[in-house]
C-alpha positions as CSV (number, residue, x, y, z in Angstrom):
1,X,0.0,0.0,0.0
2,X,0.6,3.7,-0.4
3,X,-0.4,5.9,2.4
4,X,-0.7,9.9,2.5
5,X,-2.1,12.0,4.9
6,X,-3.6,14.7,3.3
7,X,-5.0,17.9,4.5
8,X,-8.5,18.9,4.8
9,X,-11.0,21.0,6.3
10,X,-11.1,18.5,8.8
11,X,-7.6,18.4,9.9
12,X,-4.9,16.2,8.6
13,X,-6.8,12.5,7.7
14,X,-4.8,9.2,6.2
15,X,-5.6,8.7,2.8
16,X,-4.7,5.1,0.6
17,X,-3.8,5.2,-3.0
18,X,-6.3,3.8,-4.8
19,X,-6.6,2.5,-8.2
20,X,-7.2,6.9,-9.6
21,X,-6.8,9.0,-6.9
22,X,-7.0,8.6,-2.8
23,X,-9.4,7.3,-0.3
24,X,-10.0,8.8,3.1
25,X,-9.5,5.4,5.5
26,X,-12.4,7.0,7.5
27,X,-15.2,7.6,5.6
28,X,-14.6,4.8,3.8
29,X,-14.6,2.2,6.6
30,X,-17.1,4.0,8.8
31,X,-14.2,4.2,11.9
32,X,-12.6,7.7,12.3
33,X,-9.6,6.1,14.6
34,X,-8.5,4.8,10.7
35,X,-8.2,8.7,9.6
36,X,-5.1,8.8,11.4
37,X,-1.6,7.2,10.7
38,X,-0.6,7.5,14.2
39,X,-4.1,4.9,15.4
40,X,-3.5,2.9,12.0
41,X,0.6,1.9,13.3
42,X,-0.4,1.4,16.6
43,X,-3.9,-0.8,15.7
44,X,-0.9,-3.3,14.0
45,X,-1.8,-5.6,11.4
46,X,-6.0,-5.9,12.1
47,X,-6.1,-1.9,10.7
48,X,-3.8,-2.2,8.3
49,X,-5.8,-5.1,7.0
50,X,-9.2,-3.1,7.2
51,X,-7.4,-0.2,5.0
52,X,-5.7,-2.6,2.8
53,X,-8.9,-3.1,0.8
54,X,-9.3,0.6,-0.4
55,X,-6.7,0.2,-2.7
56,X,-8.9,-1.3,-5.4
57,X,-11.5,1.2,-5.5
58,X,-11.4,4.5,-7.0
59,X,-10.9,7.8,-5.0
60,X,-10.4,12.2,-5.5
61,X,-7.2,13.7,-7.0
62,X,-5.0,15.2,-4.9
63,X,-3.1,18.5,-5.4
64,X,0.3,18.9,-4.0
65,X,-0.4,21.5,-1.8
66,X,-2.9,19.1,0.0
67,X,-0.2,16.8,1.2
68,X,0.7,17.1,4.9
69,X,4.2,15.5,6.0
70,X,3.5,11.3,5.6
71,X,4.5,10.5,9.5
72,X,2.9,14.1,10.8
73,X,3.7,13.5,14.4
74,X,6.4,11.1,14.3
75,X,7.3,10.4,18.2
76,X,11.2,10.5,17.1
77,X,13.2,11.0,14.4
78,X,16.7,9.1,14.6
79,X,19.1,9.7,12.1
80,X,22.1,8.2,11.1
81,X,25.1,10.5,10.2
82,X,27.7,9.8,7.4
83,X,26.0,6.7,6.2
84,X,27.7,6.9,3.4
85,X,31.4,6.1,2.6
86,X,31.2,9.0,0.0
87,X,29.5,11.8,2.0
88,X,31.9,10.9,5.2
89,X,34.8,11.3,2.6
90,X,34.2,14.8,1.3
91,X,33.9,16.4,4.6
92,X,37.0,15.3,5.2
93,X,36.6,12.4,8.4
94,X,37.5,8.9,7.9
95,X,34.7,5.9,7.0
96,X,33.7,5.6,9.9
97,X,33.6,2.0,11.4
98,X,30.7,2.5,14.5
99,X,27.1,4.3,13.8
100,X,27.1,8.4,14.5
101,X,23.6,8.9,15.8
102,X,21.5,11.7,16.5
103,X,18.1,12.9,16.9
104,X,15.4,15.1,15.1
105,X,12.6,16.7,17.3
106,X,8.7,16.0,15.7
107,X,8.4,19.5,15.0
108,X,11.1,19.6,12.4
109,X,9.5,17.6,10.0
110,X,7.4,19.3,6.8
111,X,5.2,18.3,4.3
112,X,6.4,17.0,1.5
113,X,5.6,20.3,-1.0
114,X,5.5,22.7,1.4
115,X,7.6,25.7,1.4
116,X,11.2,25.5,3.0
117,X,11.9,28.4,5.2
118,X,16.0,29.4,5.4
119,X,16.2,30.3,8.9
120,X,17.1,34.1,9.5
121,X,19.8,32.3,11.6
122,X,21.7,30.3,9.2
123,X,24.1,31.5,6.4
124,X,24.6,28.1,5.5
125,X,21.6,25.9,4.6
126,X,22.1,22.4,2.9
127,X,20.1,19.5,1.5
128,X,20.6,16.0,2.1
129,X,18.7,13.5,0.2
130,X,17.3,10.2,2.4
131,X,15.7,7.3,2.4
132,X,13.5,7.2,5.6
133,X,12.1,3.9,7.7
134,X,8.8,4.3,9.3
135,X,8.6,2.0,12.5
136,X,5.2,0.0,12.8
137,X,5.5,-3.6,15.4
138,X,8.9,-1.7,16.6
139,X,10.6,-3.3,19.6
140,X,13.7,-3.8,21.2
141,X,16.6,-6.0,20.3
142,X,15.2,-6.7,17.0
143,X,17.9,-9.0,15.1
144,X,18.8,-7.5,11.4
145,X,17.0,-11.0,9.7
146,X,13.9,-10.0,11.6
147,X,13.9,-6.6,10.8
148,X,11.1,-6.3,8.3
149,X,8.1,-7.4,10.7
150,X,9.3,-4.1,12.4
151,X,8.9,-1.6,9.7
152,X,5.7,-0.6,8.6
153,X,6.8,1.1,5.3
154,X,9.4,4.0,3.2
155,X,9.6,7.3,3.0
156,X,11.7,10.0,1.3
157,X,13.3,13.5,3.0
158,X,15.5,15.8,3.1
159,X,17.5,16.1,6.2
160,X,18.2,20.0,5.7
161,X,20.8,21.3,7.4
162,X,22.3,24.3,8.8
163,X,25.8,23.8,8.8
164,X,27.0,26.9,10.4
165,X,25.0,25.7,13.9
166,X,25.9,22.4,13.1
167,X,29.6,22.4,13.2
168,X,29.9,25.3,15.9
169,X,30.2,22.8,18.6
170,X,30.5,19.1,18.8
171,X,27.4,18.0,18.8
172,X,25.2,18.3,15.9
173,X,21.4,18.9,17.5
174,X,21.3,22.5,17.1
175,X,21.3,22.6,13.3
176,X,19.7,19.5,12.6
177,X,16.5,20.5,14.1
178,X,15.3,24.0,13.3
179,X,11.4,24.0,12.4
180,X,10.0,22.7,9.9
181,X,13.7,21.9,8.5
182,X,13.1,18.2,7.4
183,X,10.1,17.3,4.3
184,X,9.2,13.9,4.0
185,X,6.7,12.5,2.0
186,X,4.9,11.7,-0.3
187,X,3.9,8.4,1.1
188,X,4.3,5.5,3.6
189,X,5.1,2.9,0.8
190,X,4.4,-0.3,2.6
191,X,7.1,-3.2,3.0
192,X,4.8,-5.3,1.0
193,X,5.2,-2.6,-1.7
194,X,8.8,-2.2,-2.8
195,X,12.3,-3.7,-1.5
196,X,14.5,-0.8,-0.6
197,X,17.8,-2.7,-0.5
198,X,19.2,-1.1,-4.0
199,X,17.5,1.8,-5.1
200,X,18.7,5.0,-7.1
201,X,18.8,8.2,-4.4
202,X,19.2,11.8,-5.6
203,X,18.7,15.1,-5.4
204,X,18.1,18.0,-7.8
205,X,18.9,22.0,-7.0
206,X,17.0,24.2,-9.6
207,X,17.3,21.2,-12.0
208,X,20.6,20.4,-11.6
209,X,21.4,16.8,-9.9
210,X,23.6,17.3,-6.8
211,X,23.7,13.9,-5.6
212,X,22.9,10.5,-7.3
213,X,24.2,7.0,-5.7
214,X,22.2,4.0,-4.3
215,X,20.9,2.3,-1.1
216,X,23.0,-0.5,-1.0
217,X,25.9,1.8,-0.8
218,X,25.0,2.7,2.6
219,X,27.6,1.3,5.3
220,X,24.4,0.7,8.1
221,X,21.7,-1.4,6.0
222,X,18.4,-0.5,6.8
223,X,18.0,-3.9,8.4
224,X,21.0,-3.1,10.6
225,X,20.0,0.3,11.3
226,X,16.9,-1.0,13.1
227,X,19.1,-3.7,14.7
228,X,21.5,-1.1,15.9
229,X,19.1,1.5,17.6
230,X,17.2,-1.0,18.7
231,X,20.2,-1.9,20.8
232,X,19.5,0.9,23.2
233,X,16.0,2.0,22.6
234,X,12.5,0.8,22.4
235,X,11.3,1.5,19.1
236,X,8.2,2.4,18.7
237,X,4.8,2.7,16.2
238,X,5.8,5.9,14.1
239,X,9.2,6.4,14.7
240,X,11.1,7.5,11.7
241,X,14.8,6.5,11.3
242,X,17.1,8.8,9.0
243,X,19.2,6.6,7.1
244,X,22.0,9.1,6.1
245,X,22.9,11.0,3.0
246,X,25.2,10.3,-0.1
247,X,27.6,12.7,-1.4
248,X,27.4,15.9,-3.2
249,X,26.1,18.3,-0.6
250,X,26.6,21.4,-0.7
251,X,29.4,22.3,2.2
252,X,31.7,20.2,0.1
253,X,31.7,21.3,-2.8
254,X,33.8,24.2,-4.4
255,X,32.8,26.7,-3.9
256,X,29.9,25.3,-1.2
257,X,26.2,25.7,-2.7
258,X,24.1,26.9,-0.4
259,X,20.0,26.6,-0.8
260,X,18.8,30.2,-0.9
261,X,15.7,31.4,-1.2
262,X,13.6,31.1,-5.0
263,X,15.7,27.5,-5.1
264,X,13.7,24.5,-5.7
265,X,15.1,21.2,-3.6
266,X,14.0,17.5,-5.1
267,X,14.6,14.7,-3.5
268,X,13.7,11.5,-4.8
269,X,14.3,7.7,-4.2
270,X,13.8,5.3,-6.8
271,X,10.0,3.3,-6.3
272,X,9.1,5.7,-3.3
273,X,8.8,9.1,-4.5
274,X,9.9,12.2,-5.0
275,X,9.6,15.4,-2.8
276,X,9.8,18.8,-4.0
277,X,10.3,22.1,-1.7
278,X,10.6,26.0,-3.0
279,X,12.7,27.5,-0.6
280,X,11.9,30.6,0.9
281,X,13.2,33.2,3.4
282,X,12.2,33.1,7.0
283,X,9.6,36.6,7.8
284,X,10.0,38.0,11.2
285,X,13.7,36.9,12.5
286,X,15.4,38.9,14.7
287,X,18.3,40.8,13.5
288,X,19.4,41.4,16.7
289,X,19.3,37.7,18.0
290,X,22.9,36.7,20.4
291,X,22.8,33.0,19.3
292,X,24.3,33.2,16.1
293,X,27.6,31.0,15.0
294,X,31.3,32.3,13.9
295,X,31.2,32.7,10.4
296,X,27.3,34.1,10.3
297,X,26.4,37.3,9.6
298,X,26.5,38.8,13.1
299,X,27.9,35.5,14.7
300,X,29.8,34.6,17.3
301,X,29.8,35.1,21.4
C-alpha cells in the first residue's frame, strides 16, 4: 500500500492510493480512529488489514499543496550520520567503522511540498537527500533478519541542514533540528510494496542533480539500522529513522552551494517518491538575535 495523509478542512486525515486517486480510511470504513496514521501503526496488522482493501476502488485527485508531511507527528526521528562512505569522505573524516547517531525533534518535519523556510539564523543551509524507515510492530533487540516485521513502510526526506550551527560545537542537534527543516513524504510505501535494499537516491537544486548514488551503498543497511538502535531503545509505532545522506552536498563542494531562497530542492528515491520544496526566506527573525555562529552574519559570542 501507499499511504498519505492529506489535508482537509477536517484536519490532517490518512488517505490510501487507490486504483485513480486517494481514499479517506475513514469515511470509507465508517471508523474515524482509521483517519489517522498514528491509530493505523499502533492498531498493528488488524487496521492495516481493514485499510488494505481501499486500494482497489477509485478515490479524488489530490493536489500537492494538499499533502501534509507522511508520518505528521512522528514520536522520534533518529538519524544516522555519514552513512555513506562517499558523503563521510568529502567532509574530510575517515569511514567511519561504529554508527554516528543523532536525533530530530517531531516539529522539524514538513510536508512533502511545502515551502522550505532558510532560517534568519543560518548563512549556511544544505540539503541532504534520504531514504527514511517508518517504525510500525517496533521493539527492542530486533535481530537485522527479523527486521522487516518491524517496519511498517518507506519514506523519502531531506534532512536540511544548517551547517554553520551544526559544526559550531561538537554535537550536531542544534542545526539538525530547526522548524519545519526536514520534508518527508509523499507516502508511507508499505514493505509489501517495494524492496529498498538497491535503489537509485538523488537530489536536484534548480534542476541540476547534486547527488545521485544507491541504497545499497550505505555502510548501516536498513535492516541493521533497526538492529542497531534497537540496541538501546525501544522503538516504537511511528518512529522515523534517518538513514544518512550520499555525497554531493553542498558544504563540500567548491565553492559550497548553499540553498537560498527562489531555489527548488527535489529529492527522490527510486519506487518511493519524490519530494519537492521551493525554498523561501524566514519573515520575522530577529536581527538582533545573540545566538548566532562564527562565520554568520552577526555570529559569534
Amino acid at each position: 500500500m501507499r499511504l498519505a495523509t492529506i489535508a482537509t478542512a477536517r484536519g490532517p486525515r490518512l488517505h490510501v492510493r487507490a486504483r485513480s486517486g486517494y481514499v479517506d480510511t475513514g469515511e470509507a470504513t465508517g471508523d474515524e480512529r482509521l483517519s489517522s496514521l498514528e491509530h493505523v501503526l499502533a492498531a498493528g496488522e488488524p487496521a492495516l488489514d481493514a485499510i488494505r482493501p481501499l486500494a482497489e476502488r477509485d478515490g479524488r485527485e489530490i493536489r500537492p499543496a494538499d499533502y501534509a508531511a507522511a508520518v505528521p507527528a512522528p514520536p522520534r526521528i533518529l538519524c544516522l550520520g555519514l552513512n555513506y562512505g562517499e558523503h563521510a569522505l568529502e567532509g574530510g573524516r575517515a569511514v567511519p567503522t561504529w554508527p554516528d547517531a543523532f536525533v530530530r525533534g517531531s516539529d522539524s518535519v514538513l510536508a512533502p511540498y511545502a515551502d522550505l523556510v532558510k532560517p534568519a539564523l543560518t548563512s549556511k543551509f544544505d540539503y541532504e537527500a534520504e531514504l527514511g524507515i517508518v517504525i510500525g510492530a517496533g521493539g527492542r533487540y530486533i535481530r537485522a533478519e527479523k527486521a522487516l516485521d518491524a517496519i511498517a513502510g518507506f519514506v523519502v526526506l531531506n534532512d536540511a541542514s544548517c551547517r554553520d550551527w551544526q559544526r559550531a560545537a561538537s554535537q550536531w542537534t542544534a542545526g539538525k533540528n530547526f522548524t519545519g527543516s526536514m520534508p518527508i513524504g509523499p507516502e508511507l510505501v508499505t514493505t509489501d510494496e517495494v524492496d529498498v535494499s538497491d535503489l537509485a537516491i538523488s537530489s536536484t537544486l534548480n534542476g541540476t542533480v547534486m547527488q545521485s548514488a544507491r541504497t545499497s551503498q550505505m555502510l548501516v543497511s536498513v535492516p541493521a539500522a533497526v538492529e542497531f538502535f534497537s540496541s538501546f531503545t525501544r522503538l516504537a509505532p511511528g518512529d522515523v529513522i534517518a538513514t544518512g545522506t550520499p555525497g554531493g552536498v553542498g558544504f563540500a563542494r567548491t565553492p559550497p552551494v548553499w540553498m537560498e531562497p527562489g531555489d527548488v530542492i527535489e529529492v527522490t528515491v527510486e519506487d518511493v517518491g519524490t519530494i519537492r520544496n521551493r525554498v523561501v526566506a524566514e519573515e520575522g527573525g530577529p536581527g538582533d538575535w545573540r545566538w548566532r555562529p562564527a562565520g554568520s552574519p552577526g555570529g559569534g559570542l
